[in-house]
VOTIRO-489852 format. One line per 4 residues: number of its first residue (from 0); for each residue x, y negated, z of C-alpha. Coordinates in nm, 3 decimals, padded with zeros to 5 digits. Example, Ala and Ser with C-alpha at 12.3 -4.5 7.8 and 13.67 -1.06 7.14 Angstrom:
! VOTIRO-489852
0> 01.230/00.450/00.780  01.367/00.106/00.714 $
This chain:
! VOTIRO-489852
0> -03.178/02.903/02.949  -02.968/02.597/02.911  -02.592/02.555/02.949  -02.549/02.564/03.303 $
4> -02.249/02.661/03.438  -02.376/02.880/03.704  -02.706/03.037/03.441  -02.377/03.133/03.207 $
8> -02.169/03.287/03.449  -02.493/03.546/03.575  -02.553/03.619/03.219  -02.176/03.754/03.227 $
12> -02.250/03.954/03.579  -02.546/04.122/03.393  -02.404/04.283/03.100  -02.015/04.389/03.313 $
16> -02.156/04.378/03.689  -01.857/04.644/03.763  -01.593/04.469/03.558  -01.309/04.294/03.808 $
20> -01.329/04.009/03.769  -01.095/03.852/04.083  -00.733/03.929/04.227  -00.632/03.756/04.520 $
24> -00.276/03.774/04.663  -00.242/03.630/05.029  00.058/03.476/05.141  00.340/03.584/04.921 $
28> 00.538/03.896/05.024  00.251/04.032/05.246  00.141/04.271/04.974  -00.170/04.144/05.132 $
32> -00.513/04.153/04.880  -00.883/04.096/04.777  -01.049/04.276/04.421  -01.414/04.179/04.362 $
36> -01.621/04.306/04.040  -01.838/04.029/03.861  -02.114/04.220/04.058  -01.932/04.138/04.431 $
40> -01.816/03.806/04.331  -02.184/03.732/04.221  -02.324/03.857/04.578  -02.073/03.649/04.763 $
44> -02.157/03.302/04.606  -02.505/03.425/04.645  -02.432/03.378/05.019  -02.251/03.037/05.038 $
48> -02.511/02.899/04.815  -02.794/03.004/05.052  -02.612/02.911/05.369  -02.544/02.592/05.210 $
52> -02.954/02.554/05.168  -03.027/02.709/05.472  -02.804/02.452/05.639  -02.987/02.179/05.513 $
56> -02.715/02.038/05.243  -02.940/01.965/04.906  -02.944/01.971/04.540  -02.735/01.716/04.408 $
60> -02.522/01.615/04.690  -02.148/01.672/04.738  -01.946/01.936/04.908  -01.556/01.881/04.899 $
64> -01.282/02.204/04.848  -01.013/02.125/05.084  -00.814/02.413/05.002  -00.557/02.616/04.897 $
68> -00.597/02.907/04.641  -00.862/03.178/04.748  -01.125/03.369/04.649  -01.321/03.111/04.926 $
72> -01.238/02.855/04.662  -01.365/02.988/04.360  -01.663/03.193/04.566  -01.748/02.834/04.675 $
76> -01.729/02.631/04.357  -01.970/02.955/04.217  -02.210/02.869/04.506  -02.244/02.511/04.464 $
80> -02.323/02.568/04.135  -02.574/02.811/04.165  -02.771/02.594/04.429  -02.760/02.277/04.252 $
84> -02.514/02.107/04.476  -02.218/01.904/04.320  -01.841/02.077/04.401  -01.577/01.824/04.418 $
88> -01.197/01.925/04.437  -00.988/01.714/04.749  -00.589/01.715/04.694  -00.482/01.889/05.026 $
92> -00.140/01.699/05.037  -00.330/01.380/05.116  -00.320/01.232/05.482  -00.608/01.131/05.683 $
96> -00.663/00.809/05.572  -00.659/00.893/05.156  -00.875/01.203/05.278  -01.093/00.952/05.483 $
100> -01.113/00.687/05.141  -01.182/01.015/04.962  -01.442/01.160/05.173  -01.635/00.798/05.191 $
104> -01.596/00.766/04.755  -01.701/01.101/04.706  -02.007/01.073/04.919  -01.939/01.413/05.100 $
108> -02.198/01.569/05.290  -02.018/01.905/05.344  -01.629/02.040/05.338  -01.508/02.370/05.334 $
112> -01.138/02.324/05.475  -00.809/02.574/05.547  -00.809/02.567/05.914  -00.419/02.472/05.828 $
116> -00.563/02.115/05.776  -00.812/02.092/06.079  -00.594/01.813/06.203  -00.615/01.627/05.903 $
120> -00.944/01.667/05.886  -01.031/01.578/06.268  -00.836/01.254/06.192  -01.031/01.172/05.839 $
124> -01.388/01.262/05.970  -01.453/00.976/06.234  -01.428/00.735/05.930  -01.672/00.931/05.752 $
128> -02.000/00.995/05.952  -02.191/01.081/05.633  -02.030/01.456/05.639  -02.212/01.673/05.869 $
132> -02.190/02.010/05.763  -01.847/02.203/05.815  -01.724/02.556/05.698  -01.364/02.644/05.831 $
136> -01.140/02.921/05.626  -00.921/03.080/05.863  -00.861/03.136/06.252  -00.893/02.842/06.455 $
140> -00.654/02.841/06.766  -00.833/02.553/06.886  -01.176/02.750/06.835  -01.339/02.447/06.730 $
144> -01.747/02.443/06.744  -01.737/02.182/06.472  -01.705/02.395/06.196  -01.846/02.702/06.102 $
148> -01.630/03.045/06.022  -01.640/03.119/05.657  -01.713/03.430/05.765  -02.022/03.353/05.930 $
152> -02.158/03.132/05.728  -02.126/03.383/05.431  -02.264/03.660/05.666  -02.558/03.431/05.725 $
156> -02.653/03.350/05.348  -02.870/03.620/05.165  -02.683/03.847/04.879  -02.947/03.799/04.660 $
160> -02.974/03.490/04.369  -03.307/03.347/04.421  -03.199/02.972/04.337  -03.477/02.749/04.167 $
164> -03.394/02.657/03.842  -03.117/02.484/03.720  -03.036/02.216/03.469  -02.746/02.119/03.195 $
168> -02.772/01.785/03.359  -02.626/01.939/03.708  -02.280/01.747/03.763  -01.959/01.900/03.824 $
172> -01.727/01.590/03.960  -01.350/01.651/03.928  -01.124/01.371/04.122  -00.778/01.269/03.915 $
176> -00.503/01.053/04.035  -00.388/00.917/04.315  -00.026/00.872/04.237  -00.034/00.600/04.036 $
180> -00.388/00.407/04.210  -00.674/00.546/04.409  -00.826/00.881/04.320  -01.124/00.854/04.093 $
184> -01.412/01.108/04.069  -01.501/01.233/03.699  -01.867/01.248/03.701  -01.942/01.574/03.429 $
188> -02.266/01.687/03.308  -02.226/02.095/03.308  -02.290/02.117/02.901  -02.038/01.889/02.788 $
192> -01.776/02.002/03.058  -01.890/02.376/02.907  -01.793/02.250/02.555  -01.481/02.014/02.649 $
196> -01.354/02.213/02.908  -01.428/02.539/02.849  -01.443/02.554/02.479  -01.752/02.668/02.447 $
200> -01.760/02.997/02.571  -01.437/03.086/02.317  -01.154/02.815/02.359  -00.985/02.942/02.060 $
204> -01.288/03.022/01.828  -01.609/02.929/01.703  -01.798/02.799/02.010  -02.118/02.961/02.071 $
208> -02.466/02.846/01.927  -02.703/02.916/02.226  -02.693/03.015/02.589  -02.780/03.351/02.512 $
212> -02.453/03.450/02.264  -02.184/03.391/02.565  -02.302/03.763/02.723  -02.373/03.906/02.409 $
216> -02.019/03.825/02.318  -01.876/04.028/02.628  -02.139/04.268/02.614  -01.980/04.358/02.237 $
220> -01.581/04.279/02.325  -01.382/04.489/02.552  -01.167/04.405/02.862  -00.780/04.360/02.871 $
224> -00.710/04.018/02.916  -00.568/03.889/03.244  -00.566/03.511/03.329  -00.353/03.395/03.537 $
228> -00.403/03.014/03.706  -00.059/02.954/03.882  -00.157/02.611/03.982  -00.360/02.504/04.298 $
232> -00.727/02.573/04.223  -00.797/02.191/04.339  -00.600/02.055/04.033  -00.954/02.045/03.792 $
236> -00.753/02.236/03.459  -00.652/02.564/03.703  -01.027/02.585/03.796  -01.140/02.607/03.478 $
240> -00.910/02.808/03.318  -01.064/03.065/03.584  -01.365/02.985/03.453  -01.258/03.044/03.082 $
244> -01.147/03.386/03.222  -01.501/03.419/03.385  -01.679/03.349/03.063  -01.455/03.586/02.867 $
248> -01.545/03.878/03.111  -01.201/03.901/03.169  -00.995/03.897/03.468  -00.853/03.630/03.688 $
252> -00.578/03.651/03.930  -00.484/03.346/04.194  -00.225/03.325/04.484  -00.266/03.127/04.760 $
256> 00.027/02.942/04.611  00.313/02.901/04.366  00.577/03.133/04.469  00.803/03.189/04.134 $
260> 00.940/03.509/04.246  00.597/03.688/04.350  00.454/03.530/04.026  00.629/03.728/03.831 $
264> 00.589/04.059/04.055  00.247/03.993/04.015  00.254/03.952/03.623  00.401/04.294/03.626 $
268> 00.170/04.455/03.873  -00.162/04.363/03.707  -00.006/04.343/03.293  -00.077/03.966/03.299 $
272> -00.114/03.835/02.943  -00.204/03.491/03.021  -00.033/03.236/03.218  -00.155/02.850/03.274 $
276> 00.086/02.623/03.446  00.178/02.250/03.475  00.528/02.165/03.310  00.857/02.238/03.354 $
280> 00.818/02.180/03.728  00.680/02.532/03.739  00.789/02.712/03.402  01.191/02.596/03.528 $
284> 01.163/02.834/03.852  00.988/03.131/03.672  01.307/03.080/03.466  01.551/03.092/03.717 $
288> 01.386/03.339/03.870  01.394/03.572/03.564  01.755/03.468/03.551  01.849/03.564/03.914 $
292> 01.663/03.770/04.135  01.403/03.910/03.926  01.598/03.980/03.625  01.462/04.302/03.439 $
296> 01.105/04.199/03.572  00.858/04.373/03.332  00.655/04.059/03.169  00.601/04.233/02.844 $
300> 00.250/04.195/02.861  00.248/03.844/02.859  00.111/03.668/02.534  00.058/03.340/02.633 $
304> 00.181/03.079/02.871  00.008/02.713/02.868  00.092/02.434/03.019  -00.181/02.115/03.045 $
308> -00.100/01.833/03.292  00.298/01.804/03.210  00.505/01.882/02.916  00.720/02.187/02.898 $
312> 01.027/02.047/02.745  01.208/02.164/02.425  01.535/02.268/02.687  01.316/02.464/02.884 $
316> 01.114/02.585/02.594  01.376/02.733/02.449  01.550/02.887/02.774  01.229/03.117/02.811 $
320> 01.157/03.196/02.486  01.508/03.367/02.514  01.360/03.554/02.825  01.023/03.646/02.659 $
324> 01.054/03.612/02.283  00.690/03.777/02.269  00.510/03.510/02.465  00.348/03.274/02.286 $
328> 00.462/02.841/02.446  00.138/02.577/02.427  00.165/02.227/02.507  -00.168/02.180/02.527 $
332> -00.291/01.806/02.584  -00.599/01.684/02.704  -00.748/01.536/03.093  -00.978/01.544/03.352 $
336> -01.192/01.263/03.146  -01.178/01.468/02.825  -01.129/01.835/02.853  -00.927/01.964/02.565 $
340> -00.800/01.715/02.311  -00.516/01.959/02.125  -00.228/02.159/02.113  00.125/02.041/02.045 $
344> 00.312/02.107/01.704  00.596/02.341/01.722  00.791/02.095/01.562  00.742/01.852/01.885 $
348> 01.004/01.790/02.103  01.277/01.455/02.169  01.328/01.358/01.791  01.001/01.384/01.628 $
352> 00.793/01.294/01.948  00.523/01.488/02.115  00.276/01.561/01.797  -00.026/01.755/01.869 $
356> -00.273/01.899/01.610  -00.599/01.708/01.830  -00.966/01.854/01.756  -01.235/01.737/01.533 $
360> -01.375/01.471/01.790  -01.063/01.318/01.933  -00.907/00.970/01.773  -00.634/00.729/01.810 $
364> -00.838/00.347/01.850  -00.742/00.030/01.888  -00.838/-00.029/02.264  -01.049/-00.375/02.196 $
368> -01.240/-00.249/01.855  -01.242/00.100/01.916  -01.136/00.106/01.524  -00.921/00.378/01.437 $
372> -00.562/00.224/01.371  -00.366/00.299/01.033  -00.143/00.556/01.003  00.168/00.404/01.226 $
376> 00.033/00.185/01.447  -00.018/00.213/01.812  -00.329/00.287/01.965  -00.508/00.473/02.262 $
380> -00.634/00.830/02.214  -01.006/00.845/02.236  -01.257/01.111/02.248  -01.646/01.179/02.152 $
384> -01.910/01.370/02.233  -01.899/01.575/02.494  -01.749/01.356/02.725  -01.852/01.249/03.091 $
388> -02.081/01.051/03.227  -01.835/00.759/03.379  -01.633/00.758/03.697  -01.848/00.824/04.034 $
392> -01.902/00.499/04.250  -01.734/00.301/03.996  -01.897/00.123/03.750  -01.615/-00.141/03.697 $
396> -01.354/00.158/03.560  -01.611/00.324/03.421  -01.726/00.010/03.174  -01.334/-00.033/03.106 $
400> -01.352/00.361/02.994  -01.612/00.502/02.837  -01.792/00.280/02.507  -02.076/00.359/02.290 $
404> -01.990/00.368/01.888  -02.247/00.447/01.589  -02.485/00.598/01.900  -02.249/00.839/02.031 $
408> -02.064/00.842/02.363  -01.658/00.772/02.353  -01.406/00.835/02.651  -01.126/00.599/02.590 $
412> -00.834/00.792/02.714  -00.449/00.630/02.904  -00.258/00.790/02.643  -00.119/00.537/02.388 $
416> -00.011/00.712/02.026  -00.004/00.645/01.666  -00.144/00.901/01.420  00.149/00.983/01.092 $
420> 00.029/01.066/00.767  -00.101/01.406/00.791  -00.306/01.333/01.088  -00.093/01.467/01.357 $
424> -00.116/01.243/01.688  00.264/01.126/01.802  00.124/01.093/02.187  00.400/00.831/02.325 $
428> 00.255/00.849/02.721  00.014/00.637/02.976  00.027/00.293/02.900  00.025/00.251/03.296 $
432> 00.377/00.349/03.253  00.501/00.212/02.969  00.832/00.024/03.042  00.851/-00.329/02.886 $
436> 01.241/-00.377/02.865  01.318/-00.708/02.674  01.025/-00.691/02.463  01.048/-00.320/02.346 $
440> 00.790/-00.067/02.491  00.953/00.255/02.669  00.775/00.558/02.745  00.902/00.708/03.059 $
444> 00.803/01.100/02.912  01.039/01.069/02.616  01.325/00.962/02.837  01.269/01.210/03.028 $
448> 01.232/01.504/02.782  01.583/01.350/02.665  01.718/01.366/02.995  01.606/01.729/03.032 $
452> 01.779/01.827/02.777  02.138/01.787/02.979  02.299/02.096/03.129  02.289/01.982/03.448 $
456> 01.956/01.780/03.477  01.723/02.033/03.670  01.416/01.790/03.648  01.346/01.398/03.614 $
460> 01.147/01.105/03.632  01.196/00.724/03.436  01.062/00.417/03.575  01.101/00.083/03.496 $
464> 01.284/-00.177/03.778  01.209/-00.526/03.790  01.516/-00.688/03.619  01.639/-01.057/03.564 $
468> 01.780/-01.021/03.236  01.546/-00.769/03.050  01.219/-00.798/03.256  01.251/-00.410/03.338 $
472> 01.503/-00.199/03.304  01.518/00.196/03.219  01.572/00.373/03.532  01.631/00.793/03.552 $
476> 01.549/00.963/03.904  01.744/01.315/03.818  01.745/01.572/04.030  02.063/01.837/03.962 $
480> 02.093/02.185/03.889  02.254/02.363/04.249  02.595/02.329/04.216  02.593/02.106/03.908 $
484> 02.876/01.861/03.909  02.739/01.500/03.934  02.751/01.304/03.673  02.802/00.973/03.594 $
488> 02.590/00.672/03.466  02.768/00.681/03.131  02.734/01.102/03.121  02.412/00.968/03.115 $
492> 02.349/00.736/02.869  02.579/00.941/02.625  02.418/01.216/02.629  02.077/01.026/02.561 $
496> 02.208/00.822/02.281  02.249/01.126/02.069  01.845/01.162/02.150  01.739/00.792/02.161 $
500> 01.728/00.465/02.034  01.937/00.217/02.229  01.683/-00.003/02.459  01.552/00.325/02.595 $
504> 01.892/00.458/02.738  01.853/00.475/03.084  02.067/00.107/03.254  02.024/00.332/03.625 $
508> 02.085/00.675/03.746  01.935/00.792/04.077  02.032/01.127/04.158  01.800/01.260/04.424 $
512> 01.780/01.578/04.606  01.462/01.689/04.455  01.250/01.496/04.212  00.883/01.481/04.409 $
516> 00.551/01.604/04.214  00.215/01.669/04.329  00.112/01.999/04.404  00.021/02.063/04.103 $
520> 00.340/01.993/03.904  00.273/01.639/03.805  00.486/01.352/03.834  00.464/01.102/04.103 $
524> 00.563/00.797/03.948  00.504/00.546/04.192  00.772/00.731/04.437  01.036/00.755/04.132 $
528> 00.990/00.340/04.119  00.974/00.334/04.484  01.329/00.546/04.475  01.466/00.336/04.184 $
532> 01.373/-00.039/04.341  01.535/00.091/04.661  01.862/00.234/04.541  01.890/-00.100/04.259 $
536> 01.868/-00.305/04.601 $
């Protein structure tokens, strides 16, 4: 047995076949929902994998997940796996020509779509003649003969495994961006996205040693822990961290999407102790939620909230700790290219920076050498090991990206930072954002967690506007708290003085009715410019 993603997860079935393993909650407020034991969830990727076969789609090419949260998604991504064929995640916001560019990059040959974006999808697939096998989730009004019913086609596969063997070398391809550039298509051998992704079978312990341990593991602990994914399944760190739950023998529970207030009726119904999330974009409604309508809400049970993707702020931070002293805040920092990189000090926050305590294989490099820089200096945070295997149809980024060093593989990471004495990484943000304002570099995130920190700033973005005197100059998209008073330019800036050094004081304010992120809760910087170029007109 090797580390294969789908090998691992049927070790797990064996030893707690009537364990639950998945909670689905429909559409919010419908009380509407699915249960399935490791046993059932087994049977039912059984039968997407062999329809999938049966259908003529083969080992080692591409299916894309064009949907929302389900037990369809993650039943899916388990049937890929187990027949050999490559899952890759599509961001369902896009329109059909970014779905049509994504298709084409991706090399699709099948899609499993939410019949909520047949239209898209219509539109996308004329560019795209390569895709010829398609599985439809939902009621079709337009009872289209395209696509096959999920139902069907799971009715048609056989509950049994059967599979020919599998490999560590089967990919798993997760697609990042898109709000910055085009999307790009991590290319991931399953071992090293089993180590770097999923620590290892035991994200917070000693990883295990062979194949075999990660079932003899559950077989020994008990169950108890509830994982809870809030983010859409299609942004690559919610997946796994069902996956985490999966190889714990633990159970996950996903909504078809983020809802704050039936969130936190559901982290009461099913004693949630673990919540994953992306940033104050989605820890700030649970808040106000807790606040307002759901005040008294029993979340006792949670122990843990993480967020990976975004940084919860120190403001926020400390609004729900208030809420939930019991719950346990991680910043956790890492990316689609390298899996986990670290946690964040509890010292982080506007004045010291955003350190993190970053694991045995992670570095800060200079970007040319690939040296590690001295204590204080600026580099780019770099990873070894387990890392992927480059970017797929894109050997140009992927050169730029990934190095060999003293015959080990390196991922060489956005993220510029400077290590401080004690080794702890200061990460300062993307150098694709970084601000050049009269010769001093600005990172838009520390702005930001700066600007956060007013009463009435609800959320924000910083980008930099083209600017005759300094180059660029420091601009703050803010979007208000309701009923927040607005406040002026030099509220602003003097509030942030008391948080930053002077060149980094926002010279625009923006004040927008909502501050746009993707799905997932990350920011969308190339709007925020767009915003702040148009308004500095």
């Amino acid at each position: 047995m090797e580390y294969n993603l789908a090998d691992l997860f049927e070790s797990v079935v064996d030893v707690v076949p009537d364990r639950e393993a998945l909670v689905y909650v429909d559409h919010p407020g419908t009380g509407a929902e699915r249960r399935l034991t490791y046993a059932e969830l087994d049977a039912a990727a059984n039968r997407i994998g062999h329809h999938l076969l049966d259908s003529g789609v083969r080992p080692g090419e591409h299916l894309g997940l064009h949907l929302y949260n389900g037990v369809e998604y993650l039943q899916t991504v388990l049937g890929c796996l187990k027949a050999r064929i490559v899952p890759v995640n599509v961001n369902y916001r896009y329109v059909e020509e970014e779905l049509a560019y994504l298709y084409r990059d991706a090399d699709l040959v099948a899609l499993v779509f939410d019949t909520e974006f047949a239209e898209r999808v219509a539109g996308a697939l004329p560019q795209v003649p390569e895709l010829r096998h398609l599985i439809r989730v939902g009621a079709d009004p337009q009872a289209s003969r395209s696509a096959v019913p999920f139902a069907d086609a799971e009715a048609r596969g056989a509950p049994g495994r059967g599979f020919p063997p599998r490999s560590a070398d089967d990919q798993f391809i997760i697609y990042t961006g898109g709000t910055t550039g085009l999307p790009k298509g991590v290319m991931w051998r399953q071992e090293d996205l089993f180590f770097a992704g999923l620590g290892g079978g035991a994200p917070t312990g000693e990883p295990v040693r062979k194949p075999q341990e990660l079932a003899e593991r559950v077989a020994a602990g008990g169950s108890g822990i509830t994982f809870f994914p809030t983010p859409p399944l299609m942004h690559g760190t919610s997946t796994l961290t069902a996956f985490i739950g999966f190889f714990f023998g633990q159970r996950v529970v996903v909504h078809r999407k983020f809802v704050p207030e039936e969130v936190l009726r559901t982290v009461a119904k099913e004693k949630v102790t673990s919540i994953s999330l992306v940033g104050d974009a989605m820890l700030r409604p649970l808040i106000d939620a807790l606040e307002g309508p759901l005040q008294g809400t029993d979340c006792s049970s949670v122990f843990s909230v993480s967020s990976s993707g975004a940084i919860m702020s120190d403001t926020v931070r400390a609004q729900f700790r208030a809420l939930l002293p019991n719950a346990v805040l991680l910043n956790n920092f890492g990316s689609s290219e390298s899996g986990f990189n670290g946690t964040a000090t509890d010292d982080s926050g506007p004045e010291r920076g955003f350190r993190v305590r970053v694991n045995s294989r992670t570095r800060v490099v200079d970007p040319v050498t690939h040296e590690p820089v001295a204590a204080g200096e600026v580099g780019r945070v770099a990873q070894r090991g387990h890392v992927p295997l480059g970017y797929y149809n894109d050997p140009v980024k992927t050169a730029e990206t990934f190095f060999e060093k003293d015959g080990e593989r390196w991922v060489l990471l956005g993220d510029m930072a400077t290590v401080d004495g004690d080794g702890v990484v200061i990460v300062l943000g993307r150098g694709s954002q970084c601000i050049n304002t009269g010769g001093e570099k600005v990172y838009p995130e520390e702005v930001e967690q700066a600007l956060k920190a007013h009463p009435d700033v609800y959320d924000a973005l910083v980008a930099g506007v083209p600017d005759a005197t300094w180059g660029s100059h420091v601009a703050a998209v803010v979007q208000l708290r309701t009923g927040a008073p607005r406040p002026s330019l030099d509220d602003i800036q003097t509030h942030c003085r008391t948080r930053l050094a002077g060149y980094k004081i926002p010279r625009q304010l923006v004040i927008t009715e909502s501050v746009r992120r993707s799905p997932s809760g990350k920011a969308d910087y190339r709007w925020a410019r767009e915003v702040a170029v148009a308004a500095d007109g």
